[in-house]
C-alpha positions as CSV (number, residue, x, y, z in Angstrom):
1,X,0.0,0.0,0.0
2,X,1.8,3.4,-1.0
3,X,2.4,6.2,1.5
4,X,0.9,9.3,0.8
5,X,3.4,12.1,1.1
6,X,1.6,15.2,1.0
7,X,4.4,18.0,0.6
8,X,2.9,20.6,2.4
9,X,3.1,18.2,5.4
10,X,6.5,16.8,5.0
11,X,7.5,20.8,5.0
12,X,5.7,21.6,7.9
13,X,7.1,18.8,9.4
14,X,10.7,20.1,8.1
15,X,10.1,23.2,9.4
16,X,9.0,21.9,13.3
17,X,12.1,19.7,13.8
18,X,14.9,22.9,13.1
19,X,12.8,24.8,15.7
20,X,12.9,21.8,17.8
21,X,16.7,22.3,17.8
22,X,16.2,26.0,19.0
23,X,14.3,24.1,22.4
24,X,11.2,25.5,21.4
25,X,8.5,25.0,19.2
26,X,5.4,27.9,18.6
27,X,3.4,25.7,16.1
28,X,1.3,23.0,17.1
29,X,2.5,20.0,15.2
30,X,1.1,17.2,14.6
31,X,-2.0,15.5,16.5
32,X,-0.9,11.4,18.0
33,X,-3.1,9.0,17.0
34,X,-4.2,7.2,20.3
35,X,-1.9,9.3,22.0
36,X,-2.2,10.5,25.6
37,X,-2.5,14.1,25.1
38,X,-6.3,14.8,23.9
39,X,-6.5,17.7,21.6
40,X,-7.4,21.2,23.2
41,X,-10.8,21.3,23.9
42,X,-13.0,24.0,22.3
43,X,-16.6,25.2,23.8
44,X,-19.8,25.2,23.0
45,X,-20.1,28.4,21.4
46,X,-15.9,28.3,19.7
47,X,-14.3,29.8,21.9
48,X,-10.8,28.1,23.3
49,X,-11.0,26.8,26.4
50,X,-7.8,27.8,27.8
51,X,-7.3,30.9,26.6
52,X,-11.0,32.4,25.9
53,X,-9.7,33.6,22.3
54,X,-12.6,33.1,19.3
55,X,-11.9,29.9,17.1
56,X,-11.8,30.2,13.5
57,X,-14.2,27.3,12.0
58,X,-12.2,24.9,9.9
59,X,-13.2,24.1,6.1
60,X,-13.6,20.6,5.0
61,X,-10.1,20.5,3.3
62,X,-8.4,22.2,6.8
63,X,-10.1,19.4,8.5
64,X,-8.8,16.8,6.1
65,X,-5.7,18.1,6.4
66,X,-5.7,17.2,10.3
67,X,-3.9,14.2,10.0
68,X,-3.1,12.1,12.9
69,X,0.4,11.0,13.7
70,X,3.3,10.9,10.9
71,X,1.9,9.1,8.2
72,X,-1.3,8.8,10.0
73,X,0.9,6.4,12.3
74,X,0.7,6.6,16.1
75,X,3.8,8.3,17.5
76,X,3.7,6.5,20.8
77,X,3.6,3.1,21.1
78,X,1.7,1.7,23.7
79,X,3.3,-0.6,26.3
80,X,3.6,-4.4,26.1
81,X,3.5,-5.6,29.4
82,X,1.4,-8.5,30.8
83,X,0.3,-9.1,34.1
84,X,3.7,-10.1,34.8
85,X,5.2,-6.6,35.1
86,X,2.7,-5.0,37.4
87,X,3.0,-7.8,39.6
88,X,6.6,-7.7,39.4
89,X,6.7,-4.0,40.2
90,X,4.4,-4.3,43.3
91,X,6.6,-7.7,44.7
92,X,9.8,-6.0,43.8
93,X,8.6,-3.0,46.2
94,X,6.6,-4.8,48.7
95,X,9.7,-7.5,49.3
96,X,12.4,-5.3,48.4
97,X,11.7,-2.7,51.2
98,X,10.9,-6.0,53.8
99,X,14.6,-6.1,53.4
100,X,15.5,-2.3,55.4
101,X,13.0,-3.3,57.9
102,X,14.6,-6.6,58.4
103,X,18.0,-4.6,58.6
104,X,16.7,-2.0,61.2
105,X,14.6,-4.5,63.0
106,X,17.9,-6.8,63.2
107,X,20.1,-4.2,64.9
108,X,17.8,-2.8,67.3
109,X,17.1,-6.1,68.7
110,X,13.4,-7.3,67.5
111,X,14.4,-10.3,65.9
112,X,11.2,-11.9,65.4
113,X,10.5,-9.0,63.4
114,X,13.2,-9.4,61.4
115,X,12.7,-13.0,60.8
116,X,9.3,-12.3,59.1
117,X,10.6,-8.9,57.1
118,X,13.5,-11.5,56.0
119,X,10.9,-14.6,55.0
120,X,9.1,-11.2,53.1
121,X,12.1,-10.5,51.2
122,X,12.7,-14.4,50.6
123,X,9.4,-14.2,48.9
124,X,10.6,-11.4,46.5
125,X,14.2,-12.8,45.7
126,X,12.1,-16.1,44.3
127,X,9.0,-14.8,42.6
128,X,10.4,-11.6,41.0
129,X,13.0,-13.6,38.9
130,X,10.1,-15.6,37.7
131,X,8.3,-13.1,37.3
132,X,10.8,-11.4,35.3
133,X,11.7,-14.4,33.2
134,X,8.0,-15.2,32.3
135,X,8.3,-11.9,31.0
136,X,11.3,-12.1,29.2
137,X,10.0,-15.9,27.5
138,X,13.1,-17.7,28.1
139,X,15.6,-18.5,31.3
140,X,18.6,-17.7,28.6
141,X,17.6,-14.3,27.9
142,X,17.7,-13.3,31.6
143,X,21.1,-14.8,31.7
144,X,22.4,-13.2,28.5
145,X,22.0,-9.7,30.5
146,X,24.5,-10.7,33.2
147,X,27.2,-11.2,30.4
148,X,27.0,-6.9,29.9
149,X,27.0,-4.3,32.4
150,X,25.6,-0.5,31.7
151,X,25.0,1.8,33.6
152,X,23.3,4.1,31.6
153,X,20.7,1.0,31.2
154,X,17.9,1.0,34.1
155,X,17.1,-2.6,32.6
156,X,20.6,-3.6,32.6
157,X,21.2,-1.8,36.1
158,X,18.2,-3.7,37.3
159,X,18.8,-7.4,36.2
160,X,22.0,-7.2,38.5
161,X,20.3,-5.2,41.7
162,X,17.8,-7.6,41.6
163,X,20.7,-10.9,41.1
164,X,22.0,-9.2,44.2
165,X,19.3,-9.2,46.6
166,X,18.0,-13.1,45.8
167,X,21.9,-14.1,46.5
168,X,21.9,-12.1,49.5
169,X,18.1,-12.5,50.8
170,X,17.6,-16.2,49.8
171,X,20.1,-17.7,52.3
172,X,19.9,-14.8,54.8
173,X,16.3,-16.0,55.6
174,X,17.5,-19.7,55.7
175,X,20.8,-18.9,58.4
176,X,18.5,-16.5,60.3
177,X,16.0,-19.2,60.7
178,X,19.4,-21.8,61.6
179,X,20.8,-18.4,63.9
180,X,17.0,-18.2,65.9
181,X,16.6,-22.2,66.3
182,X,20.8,-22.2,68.0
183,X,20.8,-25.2,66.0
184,X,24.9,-24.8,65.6
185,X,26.3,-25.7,68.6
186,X,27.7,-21.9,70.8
187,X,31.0,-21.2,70.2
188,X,32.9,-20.3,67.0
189,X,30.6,-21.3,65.0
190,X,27.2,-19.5,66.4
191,X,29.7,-16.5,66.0
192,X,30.4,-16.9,62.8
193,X,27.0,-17.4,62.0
194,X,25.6,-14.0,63.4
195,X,28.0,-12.0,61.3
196,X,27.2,-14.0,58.1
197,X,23.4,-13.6,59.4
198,X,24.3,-9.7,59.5
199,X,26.3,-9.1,56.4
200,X,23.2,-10.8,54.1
201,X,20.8,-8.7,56.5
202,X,22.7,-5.4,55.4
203,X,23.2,-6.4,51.8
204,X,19.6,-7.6,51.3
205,X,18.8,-3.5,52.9
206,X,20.8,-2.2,50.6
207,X,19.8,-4.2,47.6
208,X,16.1,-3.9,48.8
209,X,16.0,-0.5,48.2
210,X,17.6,-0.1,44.8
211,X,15.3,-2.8,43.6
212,X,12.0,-0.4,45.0
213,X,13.1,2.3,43.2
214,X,14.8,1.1,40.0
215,X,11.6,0.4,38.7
216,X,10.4,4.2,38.9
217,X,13.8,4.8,37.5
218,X,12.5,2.6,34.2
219,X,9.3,3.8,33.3
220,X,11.2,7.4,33.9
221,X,13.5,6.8,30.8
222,X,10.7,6.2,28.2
223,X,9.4,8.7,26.0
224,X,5.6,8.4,27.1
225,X,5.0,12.0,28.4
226,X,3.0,11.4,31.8
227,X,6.4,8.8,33.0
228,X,9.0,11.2,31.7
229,X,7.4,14.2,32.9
230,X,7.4,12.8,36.4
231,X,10.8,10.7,35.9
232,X,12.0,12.8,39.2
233,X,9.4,11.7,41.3
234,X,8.4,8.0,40.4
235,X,11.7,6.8,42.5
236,X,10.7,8.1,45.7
237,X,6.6,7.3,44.7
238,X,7.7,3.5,43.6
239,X,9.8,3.3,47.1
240,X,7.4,5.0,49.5
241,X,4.6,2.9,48.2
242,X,6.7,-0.5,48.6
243,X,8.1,0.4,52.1
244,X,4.5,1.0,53.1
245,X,3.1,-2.4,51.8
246,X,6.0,-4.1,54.0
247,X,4.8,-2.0,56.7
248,X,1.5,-2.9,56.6
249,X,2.3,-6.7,55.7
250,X,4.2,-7.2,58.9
251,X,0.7,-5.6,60.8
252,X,-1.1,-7.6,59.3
253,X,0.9,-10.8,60.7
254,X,0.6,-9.3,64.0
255,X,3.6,-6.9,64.8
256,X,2.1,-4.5,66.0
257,X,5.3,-2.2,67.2
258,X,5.0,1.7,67.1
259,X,8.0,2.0,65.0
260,X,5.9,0.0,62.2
261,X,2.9,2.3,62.7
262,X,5.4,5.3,62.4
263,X,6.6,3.9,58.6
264,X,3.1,3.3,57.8
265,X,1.6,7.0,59.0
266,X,4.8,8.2,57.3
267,X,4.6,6.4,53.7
268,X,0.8,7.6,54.2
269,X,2.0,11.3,54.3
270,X,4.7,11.2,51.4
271,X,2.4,9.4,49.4
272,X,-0.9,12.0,50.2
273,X,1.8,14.5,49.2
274,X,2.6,13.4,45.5
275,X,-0.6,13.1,45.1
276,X,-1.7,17.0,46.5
277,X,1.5,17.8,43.7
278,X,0.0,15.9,41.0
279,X,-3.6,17.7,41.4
280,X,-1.5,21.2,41.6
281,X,-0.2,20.2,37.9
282,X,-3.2,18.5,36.6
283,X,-3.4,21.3,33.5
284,X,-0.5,19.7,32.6
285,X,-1.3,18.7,28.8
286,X,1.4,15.2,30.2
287,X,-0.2,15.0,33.3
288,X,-3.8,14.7,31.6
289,X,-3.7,10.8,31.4
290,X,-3.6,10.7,35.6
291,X,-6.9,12.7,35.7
292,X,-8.8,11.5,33.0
């Protein structure tokens, strides 16, 4: 099927990308089929409805020449994720965060809390690889990204934050479980086995967290406006939200400590915040698809 090339459009379109390279562009461009910015909504009686100006009426041929996307193309490309990736993203938060509580619960002596904050985080060092590779079709594929490191790359970044926390969280759980039981015989070897115990606590913490976040990191570095516009923010909104689930996991099983109720009123507060931000900037034209 041959593309039509109208060349008024491809000059228009000429014209739009050298102001792009000044940083800012006065016309209007071109409308995105099925993207997430609606076009500006006129009333009733023409006027615009930002800026209370009278709208010209179109002619038929102005109209036709409306044409949506770049060769009537959509410009954005909607996201492929399954059920996988949502899943992953609320595990990978939920369990990662378990970890810092396990950490802070382990040094200031509540142990059983950081036994269940660890058997949390055991649960997100085995179902988010799964999670990932059902994503990703095939065991090899996941392995493949070990072989290269970038750091530029939140994917690539990501594969090894999260090979770090299941080598660190896995076993952790298991020694802590051997550590609470005392069944190594005292001496050497219980000694041993607390500072092993400790070490995997801190790394699974540390790990934990990055594996929260990197996710908001992500979705940041895509060229879908209402992610990129808010790349700044969807770190600390990805990692509040997870270290509140944790929180409010570990109630629900029954700790009821006043430092857990302290994360839980405070993940409440940062999270009531973004959102009071988000309404401030709903006009937005990126910040539309959040609203409506």
């Amino acid at each position: 099927m041959p593309i039509n090339r109208d060349p008024a459009f491809e000059r228009r379109l000429d014209e739009l990308r050298r102001e792009a390279h000044t940083g800012r562009v006065n016309g209007r461009g071109v409308d995105v089929a099925g993207g997430p910015i609606p076009p500006e909504a006129k009333s009733r009686h023409g006027h615009n409805g930002r800026h209370g100006h009278q709208d010209t009426p179109r002619g038929p041929a102005e109209n036709n020449a409306r044409k949506p996307g770049y060769y009537g193309m959509p410009v954005i490309k909607p996201p492929v994720w399954t059920w996988e990736i949502p899943l992953y993203f609320f595990i990978g938060g939920m369990c990662g965060m378990a970890g810092a509580i396990a950490a802070a619960a382990w040094f200031s002596g509540h142990f059983e809390v950081a036994r269940a904050a660890m058997w949390l985080a055991f649960l997100g060092g085995v179902a988010s690889p799964a999670l990932l590779i059902m994503d990703l079709g095939r065991p090899l594929m996941f392995i493949n990204m070990l072989r290269i490191i970038k750091i530029q790359s939140p994917m690539s970044m990501g594969v090894y934050i999260l090979t770090t926390y299941g080598t660190a969280c896995v076993p952790g759980a298991v020694l802590l479980e051997i550590y609470r039981w005392h069944l190594l015989p005292a001496g050497i070897l219980t000694t041993l086995l607390h500072l092993v115990v400790a070490a995997l606590v801190v790394v699974t913490a540390l790990s934990g967290i990055f594996l929260a976040t990197y996710t908001g990191v992500l979705i940041g570095a895509t060229v879908v406006p209402v992610w990129f516009s808010h790349r700044r923010l969807l770190p600390l909104h990805f990692g509040t939200a997870g270290i509140g689930s944790a929180s409010a996991f570990l109630e629900l099983c029954g700790y009821r400590l006043p430092s857990l109720a302290a994360i839980s009123w405070a993940a409440t507060g940062v999270e009531v915040l973004l959102w009071r931000w988000m309404l401030l900037h709903w006009k937005d034209k990126a910040s539309r698809p959040l609203h409506k």
